[in-house]
C-alpha positions in Angstrom: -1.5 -4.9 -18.8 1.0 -4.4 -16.2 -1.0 -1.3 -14.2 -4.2 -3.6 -14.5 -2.3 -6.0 -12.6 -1.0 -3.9 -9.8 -4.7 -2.5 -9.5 -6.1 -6.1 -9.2 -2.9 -7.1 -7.1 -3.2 -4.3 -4.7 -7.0 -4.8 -4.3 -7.8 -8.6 -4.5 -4.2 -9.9 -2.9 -3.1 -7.0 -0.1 -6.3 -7.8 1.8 -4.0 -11.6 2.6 -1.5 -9.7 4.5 -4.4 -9.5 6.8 -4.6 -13.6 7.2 -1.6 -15.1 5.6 1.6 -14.6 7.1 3.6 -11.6 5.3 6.6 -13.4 4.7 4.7 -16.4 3.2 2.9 -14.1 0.9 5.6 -11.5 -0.2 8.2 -14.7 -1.1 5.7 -16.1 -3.2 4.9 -13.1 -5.0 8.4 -12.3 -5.7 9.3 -15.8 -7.1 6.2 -15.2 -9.6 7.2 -11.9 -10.4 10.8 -12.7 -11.3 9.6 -15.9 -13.3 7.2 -13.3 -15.1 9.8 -10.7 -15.9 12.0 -13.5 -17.3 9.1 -14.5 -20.3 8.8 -10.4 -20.7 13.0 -10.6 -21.1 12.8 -13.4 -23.4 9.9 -14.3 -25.1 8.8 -13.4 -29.2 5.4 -13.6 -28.4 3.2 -10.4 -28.0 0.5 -12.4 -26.2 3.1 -14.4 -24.2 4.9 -11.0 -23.1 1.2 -9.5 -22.3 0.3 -12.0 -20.1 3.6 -11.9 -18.4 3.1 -8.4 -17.8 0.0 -9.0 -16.3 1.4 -11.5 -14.1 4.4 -9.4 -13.2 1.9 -6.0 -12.2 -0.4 -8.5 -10.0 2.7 -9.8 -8.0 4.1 -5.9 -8.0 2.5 -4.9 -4.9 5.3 -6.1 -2.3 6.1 -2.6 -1.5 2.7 -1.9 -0.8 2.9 -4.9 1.7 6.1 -4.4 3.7 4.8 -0.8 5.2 1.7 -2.3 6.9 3.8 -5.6 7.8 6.5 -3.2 9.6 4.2 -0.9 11.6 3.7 -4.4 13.2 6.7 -5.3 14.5 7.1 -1.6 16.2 5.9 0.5 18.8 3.2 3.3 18.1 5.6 5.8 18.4 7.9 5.0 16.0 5.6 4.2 13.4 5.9 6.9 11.1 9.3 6.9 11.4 9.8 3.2 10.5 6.6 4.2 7.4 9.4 7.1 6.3 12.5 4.7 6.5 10.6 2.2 4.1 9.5 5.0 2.1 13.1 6.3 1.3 14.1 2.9 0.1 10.5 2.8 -2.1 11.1 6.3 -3.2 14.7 5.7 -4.3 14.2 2.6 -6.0 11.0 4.4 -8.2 13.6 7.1 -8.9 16.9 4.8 -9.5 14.5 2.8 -11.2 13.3 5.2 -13.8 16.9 6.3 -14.2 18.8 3.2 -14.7 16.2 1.8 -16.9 16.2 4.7 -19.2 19.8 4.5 -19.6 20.6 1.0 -19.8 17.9 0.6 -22.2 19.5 2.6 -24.2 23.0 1.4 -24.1 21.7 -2.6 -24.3 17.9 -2.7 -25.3 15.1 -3.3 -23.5 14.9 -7.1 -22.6 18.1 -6.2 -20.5 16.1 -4.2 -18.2 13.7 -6.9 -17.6 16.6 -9.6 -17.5 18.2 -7.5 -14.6 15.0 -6.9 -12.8 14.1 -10.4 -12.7 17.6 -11.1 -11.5 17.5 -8.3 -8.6 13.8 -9.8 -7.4 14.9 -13.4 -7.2 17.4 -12.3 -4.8 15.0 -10.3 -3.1 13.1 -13.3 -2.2 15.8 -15.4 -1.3 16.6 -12.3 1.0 13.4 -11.9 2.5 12.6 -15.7 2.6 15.7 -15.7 5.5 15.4 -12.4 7.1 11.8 -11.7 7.7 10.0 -12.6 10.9 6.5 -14.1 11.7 3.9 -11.8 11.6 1.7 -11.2 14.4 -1.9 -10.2 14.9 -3.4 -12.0 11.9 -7.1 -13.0 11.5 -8.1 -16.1 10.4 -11.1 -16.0 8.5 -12.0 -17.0 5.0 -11.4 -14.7 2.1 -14.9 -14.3 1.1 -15.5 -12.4 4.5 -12.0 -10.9 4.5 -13.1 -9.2 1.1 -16.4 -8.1 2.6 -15.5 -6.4 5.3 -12.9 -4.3 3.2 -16.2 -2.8 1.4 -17.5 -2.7 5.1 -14.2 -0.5 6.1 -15.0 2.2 2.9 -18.3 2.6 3.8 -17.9 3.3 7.5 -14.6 4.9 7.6 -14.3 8.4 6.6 -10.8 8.6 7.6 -9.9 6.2 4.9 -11.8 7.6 2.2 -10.4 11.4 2.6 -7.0 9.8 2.8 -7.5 7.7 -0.3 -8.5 10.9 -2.2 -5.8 13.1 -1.1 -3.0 10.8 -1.6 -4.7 10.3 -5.1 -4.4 13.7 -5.8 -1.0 14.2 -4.2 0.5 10.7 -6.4 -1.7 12.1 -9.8 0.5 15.2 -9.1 3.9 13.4 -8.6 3.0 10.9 -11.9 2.2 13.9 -14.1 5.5 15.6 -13.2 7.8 12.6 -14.1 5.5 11.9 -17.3 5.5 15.4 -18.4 9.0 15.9 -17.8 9.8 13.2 -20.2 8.1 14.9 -22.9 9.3 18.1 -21.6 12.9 17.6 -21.7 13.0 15.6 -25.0 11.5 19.3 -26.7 13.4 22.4 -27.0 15.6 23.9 -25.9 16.6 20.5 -24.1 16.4 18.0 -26.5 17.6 15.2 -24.6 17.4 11.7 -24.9 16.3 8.8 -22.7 19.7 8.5 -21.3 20.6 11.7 -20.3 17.2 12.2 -18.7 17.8 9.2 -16.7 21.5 11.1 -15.8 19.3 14.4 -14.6 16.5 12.5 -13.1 18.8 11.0 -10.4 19.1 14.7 -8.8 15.7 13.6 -8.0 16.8 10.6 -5.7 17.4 13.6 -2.7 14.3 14.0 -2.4 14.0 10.1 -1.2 16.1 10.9 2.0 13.6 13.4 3.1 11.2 10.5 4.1 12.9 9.5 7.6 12.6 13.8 8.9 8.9 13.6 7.2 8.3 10.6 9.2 9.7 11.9 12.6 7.8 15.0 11.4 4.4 13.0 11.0 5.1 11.1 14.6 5.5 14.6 16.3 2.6 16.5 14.9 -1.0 15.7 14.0 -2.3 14.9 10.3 -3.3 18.1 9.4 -0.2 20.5 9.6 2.2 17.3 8.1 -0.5 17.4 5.2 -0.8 20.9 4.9 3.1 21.2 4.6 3.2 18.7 2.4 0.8 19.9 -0.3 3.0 23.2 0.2 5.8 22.2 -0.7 4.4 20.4 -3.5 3.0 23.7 -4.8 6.4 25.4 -4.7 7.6 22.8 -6.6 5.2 23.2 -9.7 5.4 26.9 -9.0 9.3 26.5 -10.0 8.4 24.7 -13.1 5.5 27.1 -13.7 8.4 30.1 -13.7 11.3 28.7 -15.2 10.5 26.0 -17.3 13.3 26.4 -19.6 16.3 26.4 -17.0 17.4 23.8 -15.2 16.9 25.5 -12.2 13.4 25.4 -12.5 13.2 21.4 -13.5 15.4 20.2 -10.6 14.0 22.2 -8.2 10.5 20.7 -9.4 12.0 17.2 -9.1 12.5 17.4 -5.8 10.2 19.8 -4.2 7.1 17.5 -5.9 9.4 14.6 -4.5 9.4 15.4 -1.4 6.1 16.8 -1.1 4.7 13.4 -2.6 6.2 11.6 0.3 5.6 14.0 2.7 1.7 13.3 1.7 2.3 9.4 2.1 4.1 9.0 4.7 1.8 11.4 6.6 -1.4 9.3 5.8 -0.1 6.2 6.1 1.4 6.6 9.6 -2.1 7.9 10.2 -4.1 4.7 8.7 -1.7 2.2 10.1 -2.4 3.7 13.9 -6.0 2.2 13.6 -6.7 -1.6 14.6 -4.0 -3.7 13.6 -5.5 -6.7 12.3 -7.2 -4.7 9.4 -4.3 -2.5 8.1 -3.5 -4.7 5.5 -7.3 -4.2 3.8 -7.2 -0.4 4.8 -3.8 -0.9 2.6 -5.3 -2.2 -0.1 -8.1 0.5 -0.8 -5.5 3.2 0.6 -3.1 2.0 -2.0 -5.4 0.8 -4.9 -7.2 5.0 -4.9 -3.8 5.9 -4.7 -2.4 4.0 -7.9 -5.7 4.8 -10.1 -5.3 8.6 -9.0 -1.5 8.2 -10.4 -2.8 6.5 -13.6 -5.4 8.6 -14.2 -2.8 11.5 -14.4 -0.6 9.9 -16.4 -2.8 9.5 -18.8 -4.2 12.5 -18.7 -0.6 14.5 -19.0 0.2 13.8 -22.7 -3.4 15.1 -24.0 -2.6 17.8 -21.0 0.3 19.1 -23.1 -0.8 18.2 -26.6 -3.9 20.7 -25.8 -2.5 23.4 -23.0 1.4 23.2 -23.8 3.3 23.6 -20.8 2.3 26.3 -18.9 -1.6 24.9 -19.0 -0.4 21.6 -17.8 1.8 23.1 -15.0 -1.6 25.1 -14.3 -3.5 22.1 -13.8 -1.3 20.3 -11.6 -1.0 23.5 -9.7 -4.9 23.1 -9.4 -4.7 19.5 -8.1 -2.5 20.3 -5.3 -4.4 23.3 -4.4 -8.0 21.5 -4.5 -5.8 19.2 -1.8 -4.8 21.6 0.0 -8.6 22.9 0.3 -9.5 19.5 0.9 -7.2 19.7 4.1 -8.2 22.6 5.3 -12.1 22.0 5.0 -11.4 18.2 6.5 -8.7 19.1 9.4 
């Protein structure tokens, strides 16, 4: 319920960043979201506790907001630096995230996850309620026609469709890793639980402090050779896990190659997408990040039947496959 929420979030509500002034819109959604993760803390009720989930995905997409909002308020030049600044602090907290969660549900259940995470975005609100700034360049027009000419920007915009596809690839790819991994390191000859997974997984938080170089990286060069590297590095990563995949060598240097690769890809594109027309990077956002998201979820799901059917070397294989059918992609597009 809660990735059908961030799908509809990121494709019916991003398009407002476009017409409603950012810090209006990403103060709202965070005072919904923490009142949503507070009924998933503390409610008895599976319906109640779906719904809340729901609510909490829809309202999720505030990181998918900011990048768009920032490239705003900055010159041209800097703009895939500022994208790789945001996307060390996005980065980190997915990682942290992941980490924390897995081991302080352990040590004190689950609803004190949720408690804590509705705690830490209240204060995010209050935060960005006080600190944001206006935001300029926004079109006033109705949502009907706001939505329309989102389908209008897919159809005529090729550059925003091969994007979408490649970062779809390039997120599937980072998803499968952290999916398979938990499986992975739960088997022999780890056998690890939740906790000390979330203890190793934090080696993967480097990789998060790569995204100011890739961005500097993505302002200095054109699309094709940031992409190109990117998918690269990727590959090296799953190549390490393809070669030693019962060493910890092999599974951090996955976690961050793949890491930083992922970002590499993101930051690249996005820098990219947010140097067309201002007043529409919020919509190019939303398709951008919605393809993105059901690329990553689509993996996901796939990774469990992946390793179920293939065991580990087949589902290292396939993801080896994904990045190189990107990698193509690049090369036939660029």
């Amino acid at each position: 319920m809660t990735q059908i929420g961030i799908a509809a979030g990121m494709f019916f509500l991003l398009p407002l960043g476009d017409r409603i002034d950012n810090r209006v819109l990403t103060t709202t959604l965070l005072f919904f979201q923490a009142a949503a993760l507070s009924v998933m803390a503390s409610t008895g009720c599976p319906a109640l506790f779906f719904a809340a989930g729901f609510v909490a995905g829809l309202c999720g997409i505030v990181t998918y907001l900011l990048p768009a909002y920032a490239t705003r308020l900055v010159a041209p030049a800097r703009r895939g630096t500022i994208t790789g600044m945001l996307a060390t602090g996005i980065l980190t907290g997915i990682m942290l995230g992941r980490s924390l969660a897995g081991m302080a549900g352990f040590e004190f259940g689950w609803r004190a996850v949720y408690a804590a995470a509705a705690i830490a975005t209240f204060l995010m609100a209050t935060i960005m309620r006080n600190s944001m700034p206006p935001t300029p360049g926004l079109r006033h027009q109705s949502y009907g026609a706001l939505m329309g000419s989102l389908v209008g920007l897919v159809r005529t915009s090729a550059l925003l469709r091969r994007s979408t596809l490649l970062q779809a690839l390039s997120f599937g790819s980072f998803n499968m890793l952290w999916v398979g991994l938990t499986l992975h390191l739960q088997q022999a000859p780890f056998h690890l639980d939740t906790r000390q997974i979330g203890v190793l997984s934090l080696v993967a938080v480097t990789a998060a402090l790569s995204a100011p170089a890739l961005g500097r990286f993505a302002d200095r060069k054109s699309m094709a050779p940031a992409l190109r590297l990117a998918f690269v590095v990727n590959l090296a990563g799953w190549t390490a896990l393809l070669l030693m995949p019962a060493s910890y060598v092999g599974i951090v240097a996955g976690m961050v190659l793949v890491g930083i690769g992922s970002i590499g890809t993101d930051v690249t594109l996005r820098a990219t997408l947010y140097g067309l027309t201002p007043d529409i990077r919020m919509r190019l956002n939303a398709f951008y990040s919605t393809g993105t998201f059901m690329g990553g979820s689509l993996f996901s799901l796939l990774t469990p039947i992946l390793m179920a059917g293939l065991g580990w070397s087949g589902f290292v294989a396939t993801a080896l496959c994904l990045n190189l059918a990107g990698l193509a992609f690049v090369h036939k597009e660029h």
